[in-house]
N, C-alpha and C positions, 0 to 999 in steps of 0.2 A: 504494500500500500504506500509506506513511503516512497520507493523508488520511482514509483508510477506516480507520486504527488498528485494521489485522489484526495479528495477532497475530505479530512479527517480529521476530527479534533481531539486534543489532547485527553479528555474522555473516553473519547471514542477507542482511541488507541489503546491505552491502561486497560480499557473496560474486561474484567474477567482474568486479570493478569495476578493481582495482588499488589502492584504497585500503585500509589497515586501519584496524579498531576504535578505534583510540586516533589516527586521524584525525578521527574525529566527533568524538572527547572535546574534542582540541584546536581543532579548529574551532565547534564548537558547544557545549561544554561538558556531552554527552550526549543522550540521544534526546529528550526535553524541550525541550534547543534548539535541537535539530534541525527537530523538530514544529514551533517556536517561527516557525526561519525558512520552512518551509512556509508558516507562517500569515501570514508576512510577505507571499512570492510571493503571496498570492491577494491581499491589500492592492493589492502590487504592480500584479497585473492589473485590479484591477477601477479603479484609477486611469489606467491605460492608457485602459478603455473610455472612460472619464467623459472625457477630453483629446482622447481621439477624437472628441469632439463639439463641433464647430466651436459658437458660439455665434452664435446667430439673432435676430432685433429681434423672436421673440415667445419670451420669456422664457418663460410659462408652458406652450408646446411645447418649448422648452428641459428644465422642469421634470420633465415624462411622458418626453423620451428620457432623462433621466440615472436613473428609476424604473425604465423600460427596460432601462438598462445595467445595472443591479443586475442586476435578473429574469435578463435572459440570462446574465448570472455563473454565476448559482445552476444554472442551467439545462444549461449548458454544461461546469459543472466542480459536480456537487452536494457531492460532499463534502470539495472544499477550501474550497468557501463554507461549509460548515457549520463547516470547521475555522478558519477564520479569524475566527467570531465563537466560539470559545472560551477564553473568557477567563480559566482555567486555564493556560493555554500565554503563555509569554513571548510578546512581539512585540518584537523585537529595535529597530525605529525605530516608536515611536508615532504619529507624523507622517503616515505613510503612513494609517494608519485614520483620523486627524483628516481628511484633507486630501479624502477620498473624502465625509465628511459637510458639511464645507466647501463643496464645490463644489457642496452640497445649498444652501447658506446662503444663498450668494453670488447663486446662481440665484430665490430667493425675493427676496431686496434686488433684484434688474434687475426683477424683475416687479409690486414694489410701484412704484418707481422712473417706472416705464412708466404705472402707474396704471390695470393690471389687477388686481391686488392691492390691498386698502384697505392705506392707509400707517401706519396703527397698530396693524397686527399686529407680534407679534414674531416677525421673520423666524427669528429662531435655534428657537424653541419651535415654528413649524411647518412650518419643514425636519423637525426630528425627529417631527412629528406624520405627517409624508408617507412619512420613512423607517420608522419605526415600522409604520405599515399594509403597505408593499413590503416589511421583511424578515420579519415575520412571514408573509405570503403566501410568500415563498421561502421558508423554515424550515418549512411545509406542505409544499412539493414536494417540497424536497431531505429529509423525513423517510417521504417516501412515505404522506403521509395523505391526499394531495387530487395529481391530476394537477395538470400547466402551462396543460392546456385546462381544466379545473375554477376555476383558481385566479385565470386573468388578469381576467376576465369581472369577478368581485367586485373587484379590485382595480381596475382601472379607470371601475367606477361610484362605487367607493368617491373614487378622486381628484377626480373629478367633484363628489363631493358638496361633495368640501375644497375646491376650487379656488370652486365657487360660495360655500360657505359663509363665505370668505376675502375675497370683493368681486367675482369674474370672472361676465361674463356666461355664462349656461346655454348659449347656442350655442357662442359663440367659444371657450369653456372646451373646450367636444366638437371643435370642430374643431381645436384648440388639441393635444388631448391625441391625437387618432387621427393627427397629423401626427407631432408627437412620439414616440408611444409606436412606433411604425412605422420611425422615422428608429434610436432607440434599440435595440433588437432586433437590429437590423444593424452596431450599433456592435460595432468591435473583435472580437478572436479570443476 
């Protein structure tokens, strides 16, 4: 109910819980930070996924499952993903959303590293160029304008494009990404 920000009042919510109204206040400081730590849990989870993925000597299959683990977030839970990137809403530990993009970063550094990636990209600027293209693709789905099946297809030529366009060879890139994106999917609850 909250994530879907139907229309619910602090009554309403408590109702049959054993908690009262002026538990949220005190614990969350109101339904704002309540929403707030919602938006935390989905951080939460989706950092779950991405540690659920063991790290592999092909970085750039690495890459496509943690694109993966987004996707299935979104997929799996659409409107706390949508609520977690609303940045209207506290996020009670910011760390937790850094750390989900991070482990974007960190997996682009292994794969320049490795010298599937040309070494003078800036790995920080196309972590978020990869993130950028996957959460807009989710924020499709999860707003009901393009299915999962509609949406992956483009997103995955689309990595392919990055991935070449970044130094990786046109095969290893595909084989790279259908091993990954595949491993990724299955990440986590």
């Amino acid at each position: 109910m909250l994530a879907r920000r139907e229309a619910v009042s602090l009554r309403t919510l408590v109702s049959g819980t054993g908690v009262s109204t002026m538990a949220v206040y005190t614990y969350f400081g109101g339904m704002s930070g309540l929403l707030g730590a919602v938006r935390q849990e989905g951080f939460s989870r989706l950092g779950s996924r991405l540690t659920a993925l063991s790290a592999t000597d092909d970085a750039v299959s690495d890459l496509a499952a943690a694109g993966a683990a987004y996707a299935a977030s979104a997929r799996c839970n659409p409107d706390l993903y949508a609520l977690m990137f609303d940045g209207s809403l506290p996020l009670p530990d910011r760390h937790a959303a850094d750390t989900t993009l991070q482990h974007l970063v960190d997996t682009v550094q292994r794969a320049m590293d490795s010298g599937r990636l040309e070494p003078t990209i800036d790995a920080g600027a196309f972590a978020k160029e990869l993130w950028m293209l996957g959460h807009g693709a989710c924020m499709l789905f999860v707003a009901g304008v393009q299915t999962f099946e509609q949406v992956e297809p483009i997103v995955t030529s689309g990595l392919l494009r990055l991935y070449h366009a970044a130094g990786d060879d046109p095969e290893e890139a595909s084989r790279s990404l259908n091993h990954g994106w595949a491993r990724g999917l299955g990440a986590g609850g």
